[in-house]
RODO-2510 file (C-alpha; in nm, 4 decimals, decimal comma):
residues 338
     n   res          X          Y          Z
     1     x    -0,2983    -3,8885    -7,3727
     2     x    -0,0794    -3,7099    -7,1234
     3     x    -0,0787    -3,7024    -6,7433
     4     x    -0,3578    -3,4820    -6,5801
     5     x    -0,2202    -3,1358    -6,5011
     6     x    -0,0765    -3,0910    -6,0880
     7     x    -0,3727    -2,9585    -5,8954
     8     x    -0,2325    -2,6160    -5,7059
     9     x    -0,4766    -2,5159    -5,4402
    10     x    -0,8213    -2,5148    -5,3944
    11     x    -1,0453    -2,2369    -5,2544
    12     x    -1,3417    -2,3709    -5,0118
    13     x    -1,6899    -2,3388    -4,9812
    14     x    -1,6468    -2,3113    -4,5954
    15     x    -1,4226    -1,9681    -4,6711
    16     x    -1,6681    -1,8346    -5,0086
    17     x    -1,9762    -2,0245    -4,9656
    18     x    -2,1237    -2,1937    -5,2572
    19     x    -2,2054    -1,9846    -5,6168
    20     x    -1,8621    -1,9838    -5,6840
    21     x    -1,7562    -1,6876    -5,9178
    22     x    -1,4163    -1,6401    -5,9940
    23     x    -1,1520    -1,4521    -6,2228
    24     x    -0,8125    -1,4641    -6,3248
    25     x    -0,5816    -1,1746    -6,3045
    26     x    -0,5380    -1,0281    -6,6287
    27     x    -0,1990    -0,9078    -6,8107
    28     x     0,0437    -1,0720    -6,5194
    29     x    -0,1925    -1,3692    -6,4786
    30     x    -0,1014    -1,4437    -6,0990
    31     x    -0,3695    -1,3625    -5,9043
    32     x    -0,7189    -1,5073    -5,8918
    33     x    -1,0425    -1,3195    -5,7176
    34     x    -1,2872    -1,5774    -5,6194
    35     x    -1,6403    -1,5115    -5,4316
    36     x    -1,9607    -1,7003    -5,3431
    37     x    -2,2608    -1,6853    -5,1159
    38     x    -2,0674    -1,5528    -4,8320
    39     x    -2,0492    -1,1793    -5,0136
    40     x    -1,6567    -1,1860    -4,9069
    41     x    -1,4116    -1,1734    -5,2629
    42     x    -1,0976    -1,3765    -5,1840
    43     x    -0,7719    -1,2889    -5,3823
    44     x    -0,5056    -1,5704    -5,3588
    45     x    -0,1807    -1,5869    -5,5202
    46     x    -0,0789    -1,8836    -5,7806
    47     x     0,0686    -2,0580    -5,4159
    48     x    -0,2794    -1,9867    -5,3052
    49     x    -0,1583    -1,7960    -5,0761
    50     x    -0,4406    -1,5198    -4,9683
    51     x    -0,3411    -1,1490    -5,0361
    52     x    -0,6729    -0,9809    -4,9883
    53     x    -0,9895    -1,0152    -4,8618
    54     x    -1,2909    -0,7834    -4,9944
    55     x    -1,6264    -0,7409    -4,8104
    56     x    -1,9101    -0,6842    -5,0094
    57     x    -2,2592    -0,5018    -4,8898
    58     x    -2,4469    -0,7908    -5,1031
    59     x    -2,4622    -1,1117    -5,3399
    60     x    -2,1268    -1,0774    -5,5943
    61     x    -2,3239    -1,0156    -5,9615
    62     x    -1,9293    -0,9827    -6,1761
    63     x    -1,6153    -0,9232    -6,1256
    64     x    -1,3835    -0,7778    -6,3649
    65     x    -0,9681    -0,7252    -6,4030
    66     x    -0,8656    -0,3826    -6,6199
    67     x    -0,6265    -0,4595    -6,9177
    68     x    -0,3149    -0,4480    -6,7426
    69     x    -0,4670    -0,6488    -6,4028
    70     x    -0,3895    -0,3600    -6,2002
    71     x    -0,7406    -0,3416    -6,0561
    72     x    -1,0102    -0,5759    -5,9985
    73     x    -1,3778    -0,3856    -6,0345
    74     x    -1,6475    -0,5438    -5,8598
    75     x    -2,0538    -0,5201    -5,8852
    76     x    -2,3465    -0,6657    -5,6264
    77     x    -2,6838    -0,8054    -5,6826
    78     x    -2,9768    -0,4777    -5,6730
    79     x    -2,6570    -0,1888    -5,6010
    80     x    -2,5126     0,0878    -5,7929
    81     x    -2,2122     0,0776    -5,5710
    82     x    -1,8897    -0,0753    -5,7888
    83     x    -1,5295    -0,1690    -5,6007
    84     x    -1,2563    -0,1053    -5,7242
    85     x    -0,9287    -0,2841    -5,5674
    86     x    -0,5855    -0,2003    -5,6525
    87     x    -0,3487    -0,4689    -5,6701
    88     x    -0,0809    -0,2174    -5,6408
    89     x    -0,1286    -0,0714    -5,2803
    90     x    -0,3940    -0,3489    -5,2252
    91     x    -0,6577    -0,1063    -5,1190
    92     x    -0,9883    -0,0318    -5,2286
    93     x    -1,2179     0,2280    -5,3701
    94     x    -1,5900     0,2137    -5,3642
    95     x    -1,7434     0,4526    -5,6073
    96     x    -2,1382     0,5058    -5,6749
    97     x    -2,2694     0,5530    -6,0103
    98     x    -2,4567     0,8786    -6,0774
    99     x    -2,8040     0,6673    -6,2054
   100     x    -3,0472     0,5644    -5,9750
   101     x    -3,1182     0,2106    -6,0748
   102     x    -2,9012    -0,0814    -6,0007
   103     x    -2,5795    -0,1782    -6,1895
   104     x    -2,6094    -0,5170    -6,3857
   105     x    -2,2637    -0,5472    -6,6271
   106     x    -1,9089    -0,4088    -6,6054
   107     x    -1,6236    -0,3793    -6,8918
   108     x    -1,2985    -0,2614    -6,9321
   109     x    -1,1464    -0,1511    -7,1965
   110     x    -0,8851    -0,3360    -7,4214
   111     x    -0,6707    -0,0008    -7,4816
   112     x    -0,7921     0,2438    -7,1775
   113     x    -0,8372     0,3032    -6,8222
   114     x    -1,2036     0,3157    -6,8777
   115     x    -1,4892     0,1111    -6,7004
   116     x    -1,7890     0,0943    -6,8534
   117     x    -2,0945     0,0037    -6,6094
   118     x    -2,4625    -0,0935    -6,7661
   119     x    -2,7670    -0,0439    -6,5293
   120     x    -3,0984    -0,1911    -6,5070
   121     x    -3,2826     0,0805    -6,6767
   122     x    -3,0759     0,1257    -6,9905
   123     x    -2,8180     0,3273    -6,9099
   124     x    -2,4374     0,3553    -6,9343
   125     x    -2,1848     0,5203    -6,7215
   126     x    -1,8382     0,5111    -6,8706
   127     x    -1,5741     0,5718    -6,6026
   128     x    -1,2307     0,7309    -6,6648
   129     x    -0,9969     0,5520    -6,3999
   130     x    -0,6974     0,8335    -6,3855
   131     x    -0,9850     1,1227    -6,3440
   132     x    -1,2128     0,9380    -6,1672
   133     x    -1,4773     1,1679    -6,3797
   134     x    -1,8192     0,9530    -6,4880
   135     x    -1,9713     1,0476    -6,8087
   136     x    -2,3688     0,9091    -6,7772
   137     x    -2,5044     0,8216    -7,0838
   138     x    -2,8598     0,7919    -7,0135
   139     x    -3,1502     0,6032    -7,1979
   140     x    -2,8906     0,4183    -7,4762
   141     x    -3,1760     0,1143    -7,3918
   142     x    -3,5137     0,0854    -7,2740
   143     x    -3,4148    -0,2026    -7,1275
   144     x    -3,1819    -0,3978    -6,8535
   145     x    -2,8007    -0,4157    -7,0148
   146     x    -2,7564    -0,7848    -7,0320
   147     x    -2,4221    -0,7494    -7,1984
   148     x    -2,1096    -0,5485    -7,2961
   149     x    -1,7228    -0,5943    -7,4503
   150     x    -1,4986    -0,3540    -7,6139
   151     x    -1,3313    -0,3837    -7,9099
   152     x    -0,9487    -0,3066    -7,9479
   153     x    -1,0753    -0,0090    -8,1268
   154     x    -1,2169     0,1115    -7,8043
   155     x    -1,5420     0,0972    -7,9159
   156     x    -1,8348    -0,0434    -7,6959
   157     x    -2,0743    -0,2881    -7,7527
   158     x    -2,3794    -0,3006    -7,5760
   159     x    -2,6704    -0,5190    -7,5633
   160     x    -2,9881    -0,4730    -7,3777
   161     x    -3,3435    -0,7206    -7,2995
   162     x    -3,4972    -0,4513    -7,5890
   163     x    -3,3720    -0,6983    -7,8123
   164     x    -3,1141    -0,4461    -7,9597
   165     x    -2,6727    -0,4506    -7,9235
   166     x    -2,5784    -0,1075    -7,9709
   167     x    -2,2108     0,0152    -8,0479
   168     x    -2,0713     0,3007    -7,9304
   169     x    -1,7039     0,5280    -7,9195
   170     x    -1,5655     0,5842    -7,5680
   171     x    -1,7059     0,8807    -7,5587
   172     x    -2,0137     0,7986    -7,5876
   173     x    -2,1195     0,8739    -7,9692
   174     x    -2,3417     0,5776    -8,0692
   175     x    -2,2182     0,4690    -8,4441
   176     x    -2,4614     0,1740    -8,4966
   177     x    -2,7339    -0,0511    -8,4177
   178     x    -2,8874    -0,3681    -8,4788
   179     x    -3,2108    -0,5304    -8,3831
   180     x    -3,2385    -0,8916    -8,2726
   181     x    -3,5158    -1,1520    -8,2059
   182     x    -3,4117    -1,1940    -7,8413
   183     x    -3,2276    -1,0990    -7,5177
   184     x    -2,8217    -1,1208    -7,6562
   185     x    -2,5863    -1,2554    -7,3927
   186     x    -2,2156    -1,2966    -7,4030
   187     x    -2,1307    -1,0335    -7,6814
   188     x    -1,7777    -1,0148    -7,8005
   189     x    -1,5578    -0,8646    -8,0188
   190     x    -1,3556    -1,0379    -8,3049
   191     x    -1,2635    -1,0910    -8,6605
   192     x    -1,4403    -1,2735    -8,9351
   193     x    -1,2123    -1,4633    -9,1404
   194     x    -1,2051    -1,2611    -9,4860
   195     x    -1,0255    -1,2075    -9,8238
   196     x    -1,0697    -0,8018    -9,7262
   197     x    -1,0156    -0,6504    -9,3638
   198     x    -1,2544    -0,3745    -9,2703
   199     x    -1,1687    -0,0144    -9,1101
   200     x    -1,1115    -0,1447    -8,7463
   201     x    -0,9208    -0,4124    -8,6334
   202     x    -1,1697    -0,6054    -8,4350
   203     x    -1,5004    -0,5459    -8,7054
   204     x    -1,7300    -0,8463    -8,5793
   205     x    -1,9742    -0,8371    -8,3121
   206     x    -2,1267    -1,1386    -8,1852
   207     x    -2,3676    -1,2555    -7,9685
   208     x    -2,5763    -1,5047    -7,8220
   209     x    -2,9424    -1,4334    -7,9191
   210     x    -3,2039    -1,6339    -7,6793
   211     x    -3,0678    -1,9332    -7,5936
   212     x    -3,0039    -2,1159    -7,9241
   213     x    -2,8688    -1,8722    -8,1893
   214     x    -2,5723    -1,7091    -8,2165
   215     x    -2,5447    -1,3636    -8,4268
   216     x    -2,3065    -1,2340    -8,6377
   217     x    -2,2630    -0,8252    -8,6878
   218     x    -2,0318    -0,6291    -8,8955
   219     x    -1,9495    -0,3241    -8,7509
   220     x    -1,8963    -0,0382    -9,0322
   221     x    -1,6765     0,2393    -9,1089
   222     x    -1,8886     0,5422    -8,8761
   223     x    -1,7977     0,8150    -9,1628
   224     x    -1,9933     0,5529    -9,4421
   225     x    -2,3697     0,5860    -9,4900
   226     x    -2,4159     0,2387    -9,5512
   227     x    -2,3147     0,1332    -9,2054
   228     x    -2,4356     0,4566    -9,0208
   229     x    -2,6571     0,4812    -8,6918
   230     x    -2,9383     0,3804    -8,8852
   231     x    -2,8504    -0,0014    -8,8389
   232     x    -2,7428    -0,3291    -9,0258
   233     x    -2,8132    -0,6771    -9,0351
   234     x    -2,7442    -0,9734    -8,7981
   235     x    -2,6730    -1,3170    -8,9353
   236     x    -2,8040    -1,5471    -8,7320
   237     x    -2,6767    -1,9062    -8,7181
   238     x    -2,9153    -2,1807    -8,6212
   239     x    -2,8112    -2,5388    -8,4746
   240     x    -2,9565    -2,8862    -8,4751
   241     x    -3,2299    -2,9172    -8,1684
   242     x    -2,9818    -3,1917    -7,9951
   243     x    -2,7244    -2,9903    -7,9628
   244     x    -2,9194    -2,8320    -7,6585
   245     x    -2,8878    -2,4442    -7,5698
   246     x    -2,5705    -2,2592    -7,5812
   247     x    -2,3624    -2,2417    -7,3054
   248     x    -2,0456    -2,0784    -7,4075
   249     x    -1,8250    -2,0109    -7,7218
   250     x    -1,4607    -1,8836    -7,7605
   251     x    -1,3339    -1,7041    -8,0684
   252     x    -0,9735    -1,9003    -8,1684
   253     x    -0,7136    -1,8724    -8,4755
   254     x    -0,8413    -1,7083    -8,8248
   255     x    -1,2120    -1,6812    -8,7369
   256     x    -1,2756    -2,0071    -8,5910
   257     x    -1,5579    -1,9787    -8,3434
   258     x    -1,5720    -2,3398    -8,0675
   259     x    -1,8999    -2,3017    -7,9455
   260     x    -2,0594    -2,5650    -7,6432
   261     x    -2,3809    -2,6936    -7,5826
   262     x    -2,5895    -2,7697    -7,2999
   263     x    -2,6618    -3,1386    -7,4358
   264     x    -2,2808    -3,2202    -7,3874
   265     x    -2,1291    -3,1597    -7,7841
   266     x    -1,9165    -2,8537    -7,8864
   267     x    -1,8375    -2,7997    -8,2043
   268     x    -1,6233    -2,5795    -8,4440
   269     x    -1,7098    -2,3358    -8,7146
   270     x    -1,5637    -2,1043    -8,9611
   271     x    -1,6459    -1,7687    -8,9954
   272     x    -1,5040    -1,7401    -9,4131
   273     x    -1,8446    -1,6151    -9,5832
   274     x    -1,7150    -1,9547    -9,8213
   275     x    -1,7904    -2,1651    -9,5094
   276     x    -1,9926    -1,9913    -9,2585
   277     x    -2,1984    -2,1981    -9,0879
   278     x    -2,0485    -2,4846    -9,2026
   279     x    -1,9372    -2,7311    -8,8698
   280     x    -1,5945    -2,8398    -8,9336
   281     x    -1,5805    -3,0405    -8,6217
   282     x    -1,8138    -3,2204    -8,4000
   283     x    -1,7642    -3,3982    -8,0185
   284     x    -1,9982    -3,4915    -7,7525
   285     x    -1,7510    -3,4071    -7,4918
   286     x    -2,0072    -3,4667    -7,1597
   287     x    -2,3037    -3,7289    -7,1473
   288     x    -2,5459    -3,5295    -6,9300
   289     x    -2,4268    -3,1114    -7,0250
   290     x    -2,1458    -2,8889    -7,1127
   291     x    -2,1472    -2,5691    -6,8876
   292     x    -1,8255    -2,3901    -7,0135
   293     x    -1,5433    -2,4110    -7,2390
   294     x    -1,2367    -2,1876    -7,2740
   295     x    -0,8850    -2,1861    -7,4823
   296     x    -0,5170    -2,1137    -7,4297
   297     x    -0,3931    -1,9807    -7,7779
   298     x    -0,0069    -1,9908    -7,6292
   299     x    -0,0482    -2,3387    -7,5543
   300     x    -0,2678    -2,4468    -7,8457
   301     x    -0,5547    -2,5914    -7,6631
   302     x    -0,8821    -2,5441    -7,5614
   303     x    -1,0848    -2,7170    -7,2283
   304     x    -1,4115    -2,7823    -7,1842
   305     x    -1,5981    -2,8751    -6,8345
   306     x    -1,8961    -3,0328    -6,7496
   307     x    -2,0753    -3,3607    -6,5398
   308     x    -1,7581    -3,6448    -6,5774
   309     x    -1,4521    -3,3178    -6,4974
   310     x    -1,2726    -3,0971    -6,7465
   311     x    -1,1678    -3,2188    -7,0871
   312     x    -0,8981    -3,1078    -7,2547
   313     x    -0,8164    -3,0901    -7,6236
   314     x    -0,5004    -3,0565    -7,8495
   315     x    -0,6488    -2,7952    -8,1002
   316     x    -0,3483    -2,9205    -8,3851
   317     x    -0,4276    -3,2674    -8,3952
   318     x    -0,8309    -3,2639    -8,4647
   319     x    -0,9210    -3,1814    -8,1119
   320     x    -0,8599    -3,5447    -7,9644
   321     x    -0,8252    -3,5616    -7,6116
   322     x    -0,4984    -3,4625    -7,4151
   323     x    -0,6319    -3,5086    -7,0753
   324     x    -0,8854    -3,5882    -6,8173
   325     x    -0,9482    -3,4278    -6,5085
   326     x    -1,1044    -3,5151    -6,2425
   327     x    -1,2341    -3,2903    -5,9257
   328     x    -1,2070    -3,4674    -5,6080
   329     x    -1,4846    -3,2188    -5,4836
   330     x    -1,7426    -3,3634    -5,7559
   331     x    -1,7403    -3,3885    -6,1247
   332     x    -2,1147    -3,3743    -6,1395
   333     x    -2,2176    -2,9837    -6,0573
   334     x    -1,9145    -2,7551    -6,2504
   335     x    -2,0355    -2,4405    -6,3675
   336     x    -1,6930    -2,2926    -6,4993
   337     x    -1,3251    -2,2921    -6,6466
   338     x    -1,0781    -1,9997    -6,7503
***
C-alpha cells in the first residue's frame, strides 16, 4: 500500500454551507466550482486560491463544465434561469429558457458548443453557445427529465419519470426510444465490448432504472428500420438483494462497467454478450454504504468513498487497495468523489 495522497485545500462549510456540490474543470482540469446551502458557487484554483465567486437567486440543483472547460453552466432549485460563467473573461451570463416550467438537468456536448437543458414538464431546449439561439423542443416527455448525456456522436439521450430514455440528433430529430419499468437516473453513453462495432462510435446507452437495475440499450443505425423511432429493447441487469441500491457506476477499459452499492460492495462486470452479467470481481469496500465511486483511466485506478474515507484501488493488480484516506472533517457523512 502506498502513502495517502497530500491533501491540497479544503473548501468550508462556513464559506458554502453544507449540501456540498462540486465539479471539476473539464479539458484543463484546474479549476473546481463548489456550492452548498449558502446559494453562492465558489471557483478556486488547484492552490485553492479563489478566482470567482457566483451568486445564485436559489438552492444550486447542477452544475456543469462545456467540453473544453471554458464555461461553467449553472441551474437552481424551481428556476428556468441557467448561468453561464466564462472562465475566459471570468464574467457571467444569465440566460432564461423560453418554457415556462422549471429547469431540472443540464448537458453539454462531447463535440459542440451546445447546452442542452431538460425541464420539469418534458421539454428540451438545446442551446447553441456561439449564437446564443435556443431551439425548444417541446413535449419530447410527459414527464420531469430526470436525466441526460451525449454521445460523441452528438446525439442526446434523454430520460424522463414517464419511464421512457429517448435519443435524439442535435437538432432535435428524435431517432429512437425505449420504454423502461422505472424512473432512469444517471444515463450515459459508452461502448459494449463486441466482436462487431456498430454505426456510431459511442452505440450503448445505459441507465439506472429504479433504484436496483441497471439497463442496457443499443442505439441503431437511424436510416435502418429495425432500430427506427419505433423503439428497441432494454436489457436489464438484476443484482443480489445485499448488494443494496445503486449508487453510482463508471464505464472503464473494453466495456467494463464498476458499479457501487449502497450496502458498501462494488463490483465489476463485462459488457461481451459472452459474459454479460457475469461479476468478474467482487469487494465490500465500506461496512455501513458506498455513496460514490469514480476512475482515473491515465492513472489506472479507480476510488470509491463512503462511511470509513475514500478507498482507492490499483485497477491492474485485481483491484487491491493502494490507499486509504482519511477526512479530518469526518469519514462518516461523504456523499461524493471525482
Amino acid at each position: 500500500m502506498t502513502a495517502s495522497p497530500k491533501r491540497l485545500f479544503a473548501i468550508s462549510l462556513e464559506e458554502i454551507g453544507d449540501r456540498p456540490k462540486f465539479s471539476w474543470q473539464t479539458g484543463h482540469g484546474t479549476h473546481i466550482a463548489a456550492a452548498g446551502s449558502l446559494n453562492i458557487i465558489t471557483i478556486r484554483n488547484r492552490q485553492g486560491d479563489e478566482i470567482a465567486s457566483i451568486p445564485l437567486k436559489g438552492p444550486c440543483l447542477q452544475m456543469s463544465w462545456d467540453k473544453d472547460g471554458d464555461t461553467l453552466a449553472v441551474i437552481t432549485e424551481k428556476s428556468n434561469l441557467v448561468y453561464l460563467w466564462s472562465a475566459n473573461s471570468q464574467k457571467t451570463n444569465v440566460i432564461d429558457t423560453p418554457a415556462k416550467d422549471y429547469t431540472t438537468v443540464i448537458s453539454w456536448s462531447k463535440s459542440s458548443p451546445i447546452l442542452a437543458i431538460g425541464t420539469s414538464r418534458g421539454n428540451i431546449i438545446l442551446y447553441d453557445q456561439p449564437t446564443a439561439k435556443k431551439l425548444p423542443l417541446i413535449g419530447q416527455h410527459s414527464g420531469r427529465i430526470t436525466t441526460m448525456a451525449w454521445s460523441k456522436d452528438n446525439l442526446l439521450a434523454i430520460g424522463a419519470n414517464d419511464n421512457r430514455i429517448s435519443v435524439m440528433s442535435s437538432s432535435g430529430t428524435v431517432l429512437q426510444r425505449c420504454d423502461t419499468t422505472d424512473t432512469p437516473k444517471h444515463l450515459k453513453f459508452s461502448e459494449m465490448k463486441r466482436e462487431k462495432r456498430g454505426t456510431y462510435e459511442e452505440s450503448t446507452v445505459s441507465a439506472v432504472i429504479g433504484k436496483k437495475h441497471l439497463g442496457l440499450w443499443t442505439v441503431g443505425d437511424s436510416n435502418n428500420n429495425a432500430a427506427s423511432a419505433a423503439g428497441s429493447q432494454l436489457f436489464t441487469l438484476n443484482f443480489q438483494d445485499k448488494y443494496g441500491d445503486i449508487s453510482d457506476y463508471q464505464w472503464f477499459g473494453d466495456g467494463y462497467i464498476m458499479i457501487g452499492f449502497s450496502g458498501g460492495y462494488f463490483i465489476v462486470i463485462s459488457t461481451y454478450h459472452k459474459e454479460i452479467g457475469e461479476e468478474l470481481h467482487k469487494t465490500r469496500d465500506h461496512k455501513g454504504y458506498l455513496s460514490s465511486i469514480a476512475i482515473s483511466t491515465a492513472l489506472n485506478r479507480a476510488a470509491t468513498c463512503g462511511n470509513g474515507g475514500i478507498k482507492i484501488h490499483e485497477l491492474s493488480d485485481q483491484y487491491v487497495i493502494d490507499s486509504i484516506i482519511t477526512i479530518d472533517e469526518g469519514n462518516d457523512n461523504l456523499s461524493d468523489i471525482g
